[in-house]
DRENFIKOL-128517 format. One record per residue (C-alpha): x, y, z; residue in three letters. Coordinates in steps of 0.1 Angstrom, whole numbers, padded with zeros to 4 digits, always signed. Each point is the difference from the previous one (the first is absolute). Layout:
% residues N
+-------+-------+-------+---------+
|     u |     v |     w | residuo |
+-------+-------+-------+---------+
|     X |     Y |     Z |     ALA |
...
+-------+-------+-------+---------+
% end
This chain:
% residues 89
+-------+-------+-------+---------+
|     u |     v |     w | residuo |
+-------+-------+-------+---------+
| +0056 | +1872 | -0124 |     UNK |
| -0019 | -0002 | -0034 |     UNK |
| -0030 | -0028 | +0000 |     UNK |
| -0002 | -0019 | -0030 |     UNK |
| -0036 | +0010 | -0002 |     UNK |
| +0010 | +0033 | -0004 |     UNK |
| +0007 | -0008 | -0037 |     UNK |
| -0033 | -0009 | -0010 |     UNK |
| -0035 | +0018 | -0004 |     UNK |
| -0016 | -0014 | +0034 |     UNK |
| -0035 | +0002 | +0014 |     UNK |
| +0000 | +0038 | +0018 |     UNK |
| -0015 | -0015 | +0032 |     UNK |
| +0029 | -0025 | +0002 |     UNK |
| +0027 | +0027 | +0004 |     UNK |
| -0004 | +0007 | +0039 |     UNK |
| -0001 | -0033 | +0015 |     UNK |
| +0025 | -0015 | +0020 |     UNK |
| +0029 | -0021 | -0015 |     UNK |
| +0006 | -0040 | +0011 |     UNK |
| +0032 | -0015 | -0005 |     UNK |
| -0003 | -0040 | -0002 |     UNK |
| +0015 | -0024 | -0014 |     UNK |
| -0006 | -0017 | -0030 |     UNK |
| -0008 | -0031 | +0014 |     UNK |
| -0027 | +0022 | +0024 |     UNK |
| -0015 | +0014 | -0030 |     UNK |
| -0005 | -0036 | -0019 |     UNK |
| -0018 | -0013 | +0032 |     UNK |
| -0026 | +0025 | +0002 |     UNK |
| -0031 | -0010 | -0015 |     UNK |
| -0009 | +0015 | -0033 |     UNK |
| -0039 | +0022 | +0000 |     UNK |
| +0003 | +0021 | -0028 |     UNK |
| -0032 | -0006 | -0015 |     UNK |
| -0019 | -0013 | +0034 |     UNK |
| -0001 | +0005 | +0036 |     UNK |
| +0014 | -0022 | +0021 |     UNK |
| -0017 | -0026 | +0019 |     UNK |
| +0001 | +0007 | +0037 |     UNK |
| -0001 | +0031 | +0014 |     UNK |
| +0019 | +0006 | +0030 |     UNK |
| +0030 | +0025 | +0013 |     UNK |
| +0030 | -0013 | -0009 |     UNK |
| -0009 | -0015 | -0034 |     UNK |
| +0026 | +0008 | -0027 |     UNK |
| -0001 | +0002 | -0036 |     UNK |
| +0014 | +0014 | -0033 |     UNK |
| -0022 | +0011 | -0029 |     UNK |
| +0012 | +0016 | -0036 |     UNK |
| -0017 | +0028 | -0001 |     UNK |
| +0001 | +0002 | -0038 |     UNK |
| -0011 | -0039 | -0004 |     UNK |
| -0018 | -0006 | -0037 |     UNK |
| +0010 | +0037 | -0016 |     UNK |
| +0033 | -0019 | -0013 |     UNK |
| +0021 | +0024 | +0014 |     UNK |
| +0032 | -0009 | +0021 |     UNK |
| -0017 | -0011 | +0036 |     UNK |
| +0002 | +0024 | +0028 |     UNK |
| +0000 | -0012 | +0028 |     UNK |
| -0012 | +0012 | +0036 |     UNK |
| -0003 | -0025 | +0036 |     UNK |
| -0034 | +0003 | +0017 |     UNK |
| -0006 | -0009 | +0039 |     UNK |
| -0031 | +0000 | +0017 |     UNK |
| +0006 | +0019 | +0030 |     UNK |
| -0026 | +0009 | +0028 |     UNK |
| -0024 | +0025 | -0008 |     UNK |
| +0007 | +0033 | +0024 |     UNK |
| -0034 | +0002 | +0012 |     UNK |
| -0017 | -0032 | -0010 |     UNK |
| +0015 | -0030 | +0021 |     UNK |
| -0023 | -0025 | -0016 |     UNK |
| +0017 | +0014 | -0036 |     UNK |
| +0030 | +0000 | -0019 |     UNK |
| +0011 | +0026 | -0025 |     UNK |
| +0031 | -0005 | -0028 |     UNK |
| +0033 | +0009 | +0006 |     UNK |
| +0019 | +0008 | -0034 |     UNK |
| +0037 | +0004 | -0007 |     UNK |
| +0025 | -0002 | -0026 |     UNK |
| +0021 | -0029 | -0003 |     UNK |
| +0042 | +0006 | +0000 |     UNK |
| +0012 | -0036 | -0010 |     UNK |
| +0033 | -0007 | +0011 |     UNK |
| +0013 | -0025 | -0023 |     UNK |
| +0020 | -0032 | +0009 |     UNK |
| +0040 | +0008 | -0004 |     UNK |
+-------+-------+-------+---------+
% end
């Protein structure tokens, strides 16, 4: 299955990471850090950031989650992933 992404010139590190389907309404939920961090750090926290945000280029868009850090149990480290919206039929 071809990704939409596929058709546009896309960050090189983004290319690996794992795909999350969601819904639309999922995806307008999340809260929006594309030019901040978050407040709160803790595992579980989820968020969406356009990763080309101010360059006025279409927005890409990847999900970040802080997850536990594998080592470190008083840290987190970010979870990234691509977003595949489902849209509402």
């Amino acid at each position: 299955m071809k990704h939409a992404i596929e058709q546009r010139i896309i960050p090189e590190w983004t290319k690996n990471l794992v795909v999350e389907k969601m819904s639309r309404k999922a995806f307008d939920s999340l809260g929006e850090y594309s030019c901040s961090q978050p407040t709160g750090v803790f595992v579980g926290k989820v968020w969406k950031r356009d990763l080309f945000f101010g360059t006025g280029h279409e927005p890409f868009w990847v999900i970040c989650e802080y997850v536990a850090h594998p080592t470190k149990p008083d840290m987190c480290r970010t979870d990234v992933r691509l977003p595949d919206i489902k849209e509402a039929t």
